[in-house]
MIPAVO-250445 format. One record per atom (N, C-alpha, C): residue number from 1; chain; x, y, z. Coordinates in nm, 4 decimals, decimal comma. Atoms other than C-alpha are relative to their C-alpha. Example, Ala and Ser with C-alpha at 12.3 -4.5 7.8 and 13.67 -1.06 7.14 Angstrom:
<rs>
n chain x y z
1 A 0,0890 -0,1190 0,0000
1 A 1,2300 -0,4500 0,7800
1 A 0,0900 0,1200 0,0000
2 A -0,0820 -0,1190 -0,0060
2 A 1,3670 -0,1060 0,7140
2 A -0,0770 0,1090 0,0730
</rs>
This chain:
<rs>
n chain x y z
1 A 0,0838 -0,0166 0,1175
1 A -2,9636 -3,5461 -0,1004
1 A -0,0739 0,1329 0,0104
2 A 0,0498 -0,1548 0,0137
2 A -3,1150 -3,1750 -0,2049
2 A -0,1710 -0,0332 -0,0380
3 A 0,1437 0,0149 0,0274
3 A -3,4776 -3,1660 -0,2247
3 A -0,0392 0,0991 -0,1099
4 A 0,0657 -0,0800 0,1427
4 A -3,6273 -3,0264 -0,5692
4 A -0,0964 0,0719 0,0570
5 A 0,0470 -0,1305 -0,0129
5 A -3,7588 -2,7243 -0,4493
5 A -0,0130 0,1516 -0,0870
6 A -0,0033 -0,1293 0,1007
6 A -3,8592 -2,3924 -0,6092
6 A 0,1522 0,0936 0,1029
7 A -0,1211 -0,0275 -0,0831
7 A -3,6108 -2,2726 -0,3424
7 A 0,1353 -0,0244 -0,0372
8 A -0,1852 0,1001 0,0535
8 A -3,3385 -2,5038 -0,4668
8 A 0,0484 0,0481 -0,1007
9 A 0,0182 -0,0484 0,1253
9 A -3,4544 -2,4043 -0,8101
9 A 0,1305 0,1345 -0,0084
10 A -0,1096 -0,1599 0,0263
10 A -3,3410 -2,0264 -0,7588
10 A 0,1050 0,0257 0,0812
11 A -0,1564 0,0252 -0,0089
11 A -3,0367 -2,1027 -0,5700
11 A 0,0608 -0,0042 -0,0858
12 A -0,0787 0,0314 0,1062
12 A -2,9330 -2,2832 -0,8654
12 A 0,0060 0,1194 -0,0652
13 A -0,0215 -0,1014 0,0880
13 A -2,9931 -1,9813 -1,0588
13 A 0,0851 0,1209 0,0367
14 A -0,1226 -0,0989 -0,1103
14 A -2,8339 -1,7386 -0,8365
14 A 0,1130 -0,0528 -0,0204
15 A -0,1539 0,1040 0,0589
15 A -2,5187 -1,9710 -0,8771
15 A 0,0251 0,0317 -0,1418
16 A -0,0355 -0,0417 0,1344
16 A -2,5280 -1,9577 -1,2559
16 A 0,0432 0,1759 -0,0107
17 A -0,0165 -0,1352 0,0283
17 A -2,6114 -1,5848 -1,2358
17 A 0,1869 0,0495 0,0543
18 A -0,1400 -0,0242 -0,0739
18 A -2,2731 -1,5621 -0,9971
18 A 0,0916 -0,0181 -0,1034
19 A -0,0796 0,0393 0,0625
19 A -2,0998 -1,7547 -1,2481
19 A 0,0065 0,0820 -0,1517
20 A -0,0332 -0,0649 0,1308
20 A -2,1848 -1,5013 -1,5544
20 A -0,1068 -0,0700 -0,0832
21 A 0,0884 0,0555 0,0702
21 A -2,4606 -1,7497 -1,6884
21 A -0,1771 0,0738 0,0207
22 A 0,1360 -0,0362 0,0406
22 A -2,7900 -1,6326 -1,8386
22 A -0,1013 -0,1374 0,0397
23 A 0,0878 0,0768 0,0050
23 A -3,0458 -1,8786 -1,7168
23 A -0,1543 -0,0194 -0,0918
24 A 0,0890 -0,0024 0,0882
24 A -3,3477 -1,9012 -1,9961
24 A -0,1014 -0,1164 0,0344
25 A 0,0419 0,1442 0,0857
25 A -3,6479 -2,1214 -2,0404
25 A -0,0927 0,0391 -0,1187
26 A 0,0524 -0,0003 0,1284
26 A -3,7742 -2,1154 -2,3901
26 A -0,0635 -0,1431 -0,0429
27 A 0,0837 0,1089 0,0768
27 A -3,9895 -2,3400 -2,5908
27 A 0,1735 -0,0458 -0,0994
28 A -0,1088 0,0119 0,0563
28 A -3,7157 -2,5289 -2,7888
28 A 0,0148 -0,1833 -0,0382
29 A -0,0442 0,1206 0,0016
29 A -3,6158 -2,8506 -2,9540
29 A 0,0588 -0,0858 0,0385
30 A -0,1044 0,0411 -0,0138
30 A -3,3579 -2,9622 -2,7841
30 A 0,0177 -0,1806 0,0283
31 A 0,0162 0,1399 0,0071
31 A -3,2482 -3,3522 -2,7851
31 A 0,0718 -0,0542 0,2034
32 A -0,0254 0,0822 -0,1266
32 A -3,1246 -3,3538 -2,3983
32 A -0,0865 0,1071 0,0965
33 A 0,0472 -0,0612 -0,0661
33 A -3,3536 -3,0826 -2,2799
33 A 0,0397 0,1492 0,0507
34 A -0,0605 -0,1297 -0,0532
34 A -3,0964 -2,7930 -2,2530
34 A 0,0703 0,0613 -0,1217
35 A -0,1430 -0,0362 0,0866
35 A -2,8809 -2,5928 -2,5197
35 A 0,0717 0,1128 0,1282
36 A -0,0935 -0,1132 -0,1188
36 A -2,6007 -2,4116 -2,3427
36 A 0,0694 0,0886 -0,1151
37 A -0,0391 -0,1103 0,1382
37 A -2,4691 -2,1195 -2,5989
37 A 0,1402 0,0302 0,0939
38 A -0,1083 -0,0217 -0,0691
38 A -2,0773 -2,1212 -2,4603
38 A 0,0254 0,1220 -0,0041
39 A -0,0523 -0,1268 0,0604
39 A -1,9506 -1,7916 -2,6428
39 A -0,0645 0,0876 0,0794
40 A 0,0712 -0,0926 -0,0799
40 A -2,2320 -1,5922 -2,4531
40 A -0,0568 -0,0314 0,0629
41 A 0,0641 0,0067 -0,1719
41 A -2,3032 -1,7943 -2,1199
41 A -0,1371 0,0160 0,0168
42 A 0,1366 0,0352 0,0262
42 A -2,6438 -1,8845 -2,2001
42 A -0,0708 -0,1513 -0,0360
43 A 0,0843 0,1382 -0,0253
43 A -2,8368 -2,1738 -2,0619
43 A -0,1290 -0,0208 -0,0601
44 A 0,1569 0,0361 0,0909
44 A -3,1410 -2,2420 -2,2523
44 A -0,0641 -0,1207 0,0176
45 A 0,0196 0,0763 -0,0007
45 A -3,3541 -2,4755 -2,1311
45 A -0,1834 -0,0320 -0,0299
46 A 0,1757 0,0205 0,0910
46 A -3,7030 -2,6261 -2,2459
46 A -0,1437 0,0389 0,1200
47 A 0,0969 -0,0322 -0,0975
47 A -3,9829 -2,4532 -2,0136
47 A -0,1291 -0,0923 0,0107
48 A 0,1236 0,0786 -0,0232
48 A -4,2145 -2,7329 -2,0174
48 A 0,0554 -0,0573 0,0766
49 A -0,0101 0,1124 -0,0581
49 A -4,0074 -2,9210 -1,7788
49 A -0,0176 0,0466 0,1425
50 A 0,0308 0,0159 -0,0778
50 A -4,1491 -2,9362 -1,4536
50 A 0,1271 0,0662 0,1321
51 A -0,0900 -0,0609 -0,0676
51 A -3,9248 -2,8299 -1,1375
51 A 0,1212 -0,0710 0,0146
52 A -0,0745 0,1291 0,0006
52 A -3,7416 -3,1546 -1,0761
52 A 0,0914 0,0226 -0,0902
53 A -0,0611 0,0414 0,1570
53 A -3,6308 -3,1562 -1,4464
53 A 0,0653 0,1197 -0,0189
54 A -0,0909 -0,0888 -0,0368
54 A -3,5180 -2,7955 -1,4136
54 A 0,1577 -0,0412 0,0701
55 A -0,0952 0,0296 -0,0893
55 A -3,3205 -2,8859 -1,1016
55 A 0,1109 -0,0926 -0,0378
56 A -0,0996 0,1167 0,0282
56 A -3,1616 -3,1928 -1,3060
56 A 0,0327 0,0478 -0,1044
57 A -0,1395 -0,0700 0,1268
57 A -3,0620 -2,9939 -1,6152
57 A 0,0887 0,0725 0,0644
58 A -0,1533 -0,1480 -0,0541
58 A -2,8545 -2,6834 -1,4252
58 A 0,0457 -0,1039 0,0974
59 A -0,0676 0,1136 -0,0770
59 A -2,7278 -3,0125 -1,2031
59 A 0,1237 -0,0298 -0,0837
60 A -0,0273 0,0993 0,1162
60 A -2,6329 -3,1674 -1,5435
60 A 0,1041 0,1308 -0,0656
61 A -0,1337 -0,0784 0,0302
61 A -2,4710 -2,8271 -1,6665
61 A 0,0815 0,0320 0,0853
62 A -0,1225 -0,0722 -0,1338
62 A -2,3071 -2,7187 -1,3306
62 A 0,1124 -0,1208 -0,0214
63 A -0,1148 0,0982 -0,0587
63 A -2,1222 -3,0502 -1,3094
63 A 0,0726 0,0443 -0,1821
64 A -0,1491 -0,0181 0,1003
64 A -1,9753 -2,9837 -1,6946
64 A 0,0512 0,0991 -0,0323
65 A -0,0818 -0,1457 0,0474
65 A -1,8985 -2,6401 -1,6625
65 A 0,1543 -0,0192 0,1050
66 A -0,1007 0,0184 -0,0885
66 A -1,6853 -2,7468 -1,3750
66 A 0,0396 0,1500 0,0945
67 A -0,0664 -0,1195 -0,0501
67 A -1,6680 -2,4049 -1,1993
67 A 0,0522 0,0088 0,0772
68 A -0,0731 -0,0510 -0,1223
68 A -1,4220 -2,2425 -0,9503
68 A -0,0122 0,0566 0,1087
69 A 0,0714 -0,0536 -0,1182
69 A -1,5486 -2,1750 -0,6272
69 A 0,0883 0,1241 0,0439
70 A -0,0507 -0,1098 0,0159
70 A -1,3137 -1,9108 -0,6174
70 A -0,0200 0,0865 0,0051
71 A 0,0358 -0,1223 0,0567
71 A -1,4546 -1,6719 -0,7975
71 A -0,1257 0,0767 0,0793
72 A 0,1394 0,0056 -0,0482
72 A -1,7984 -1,7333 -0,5748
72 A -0,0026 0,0873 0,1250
73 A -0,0299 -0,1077 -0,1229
73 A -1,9319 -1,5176 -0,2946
73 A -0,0107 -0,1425 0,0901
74 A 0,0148 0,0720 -0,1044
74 A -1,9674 -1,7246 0,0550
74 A -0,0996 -0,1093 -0,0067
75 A 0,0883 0,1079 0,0235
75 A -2,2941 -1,8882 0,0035
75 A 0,0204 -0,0649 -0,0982
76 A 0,0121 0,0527 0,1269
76 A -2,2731 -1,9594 -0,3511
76 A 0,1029 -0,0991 0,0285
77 A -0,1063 0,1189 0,0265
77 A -1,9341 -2,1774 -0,3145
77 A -0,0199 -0,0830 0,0933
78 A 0,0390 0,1584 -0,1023
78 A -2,0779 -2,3726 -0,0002
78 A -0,1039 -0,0306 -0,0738
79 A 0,1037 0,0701 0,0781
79 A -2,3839 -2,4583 -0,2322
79 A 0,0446 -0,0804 -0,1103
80 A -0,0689 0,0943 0,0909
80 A -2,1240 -2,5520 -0,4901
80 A 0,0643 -0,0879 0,0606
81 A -0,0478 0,1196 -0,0810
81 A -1,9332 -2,7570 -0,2372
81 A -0,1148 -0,1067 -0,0031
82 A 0,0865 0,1016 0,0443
82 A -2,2263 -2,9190 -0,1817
82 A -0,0749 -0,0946 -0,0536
83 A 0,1023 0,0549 0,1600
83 A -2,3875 -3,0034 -0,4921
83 A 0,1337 -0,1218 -0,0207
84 A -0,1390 0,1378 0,0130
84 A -2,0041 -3,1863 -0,5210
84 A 0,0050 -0,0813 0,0672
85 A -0,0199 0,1190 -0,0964
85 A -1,9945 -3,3845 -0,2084
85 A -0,1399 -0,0476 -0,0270
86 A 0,0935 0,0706 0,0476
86 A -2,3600 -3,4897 -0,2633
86 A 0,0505 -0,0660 -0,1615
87 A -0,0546 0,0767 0,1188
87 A -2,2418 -3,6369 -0,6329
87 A 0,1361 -0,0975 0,0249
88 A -0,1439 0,0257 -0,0540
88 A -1,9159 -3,7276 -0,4703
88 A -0,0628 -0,1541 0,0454
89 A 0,0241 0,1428 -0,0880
89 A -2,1041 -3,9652 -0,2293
89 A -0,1308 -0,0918 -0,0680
90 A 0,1173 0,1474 0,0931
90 A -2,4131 -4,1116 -0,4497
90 A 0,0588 -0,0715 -0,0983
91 A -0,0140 0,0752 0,1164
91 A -2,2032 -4,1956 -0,7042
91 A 0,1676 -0,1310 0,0764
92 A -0,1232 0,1196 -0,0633
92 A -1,9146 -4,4196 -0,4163
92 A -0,1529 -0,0720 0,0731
93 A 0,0868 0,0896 0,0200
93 A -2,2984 -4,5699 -0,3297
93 A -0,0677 -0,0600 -0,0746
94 A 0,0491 0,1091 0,0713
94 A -2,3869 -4,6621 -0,6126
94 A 0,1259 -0,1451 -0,0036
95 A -0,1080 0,1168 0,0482
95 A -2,0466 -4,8671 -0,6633
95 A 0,0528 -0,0430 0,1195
96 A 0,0051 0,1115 -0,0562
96 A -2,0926 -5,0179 -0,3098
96 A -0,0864 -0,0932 -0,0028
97 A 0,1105 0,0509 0,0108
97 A -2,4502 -5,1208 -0,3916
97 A 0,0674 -0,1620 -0,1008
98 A 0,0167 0,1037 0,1216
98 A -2,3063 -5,3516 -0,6842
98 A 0,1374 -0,0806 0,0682
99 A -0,1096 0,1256 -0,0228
99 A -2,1427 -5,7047 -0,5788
99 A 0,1035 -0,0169 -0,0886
100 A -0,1519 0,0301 0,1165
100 A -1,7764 -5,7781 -0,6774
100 A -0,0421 -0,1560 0,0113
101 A -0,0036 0,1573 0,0679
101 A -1,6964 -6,0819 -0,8359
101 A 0,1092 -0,0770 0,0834
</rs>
């Protein structure tokens, strides 16, 4: 598990930046807390949210941009490894937590 850190924070952003993404926070309506502008790689997210809530939107877009570690320098694609095997393994504990029938 990654600890919501301001640290963590600008990792994440460093990552986006790697990936070509504009990280933003703006005042903004939005109904899940983030607009992502595809065409010009721009994350937009609502600056009232706390660090946590940061950390769980660019979580929330990293996992649906799906990127290619590929393209990444050294650190950046072991932080993306990571961020995967952490999701990888909370989400095969949640579905040992729950009794079969």
């Amino acid at each position: 598990m990654f600890k919501y850190t301001k640290h963590f924070l600008k990792k994440l952003e460093s990552l986006f930046e790697e990936l070509g993404y504009v990280v933003r926070y703006e005042k903004g309506n939005f109904q899940s807390g983030y607009c992502l502008v595809e065409n010009r790689k721009i994350a937009v997210i609502n600056k009232f949210f706390d660090t946590e809530a940061r950390i769980q939107v660019l979580l929330e877009i990293l996992a649906a941009l799906a990127p290619d570690s590929a393209a990444l320098g050294e650190k950046s694609a072991r932080l993306l490894q990571d961020i995967r095997n952490n999701a990888v393994s909370t989400e095969n504990d949640e579905e040992e937590e729950q009794p079969s029938n």
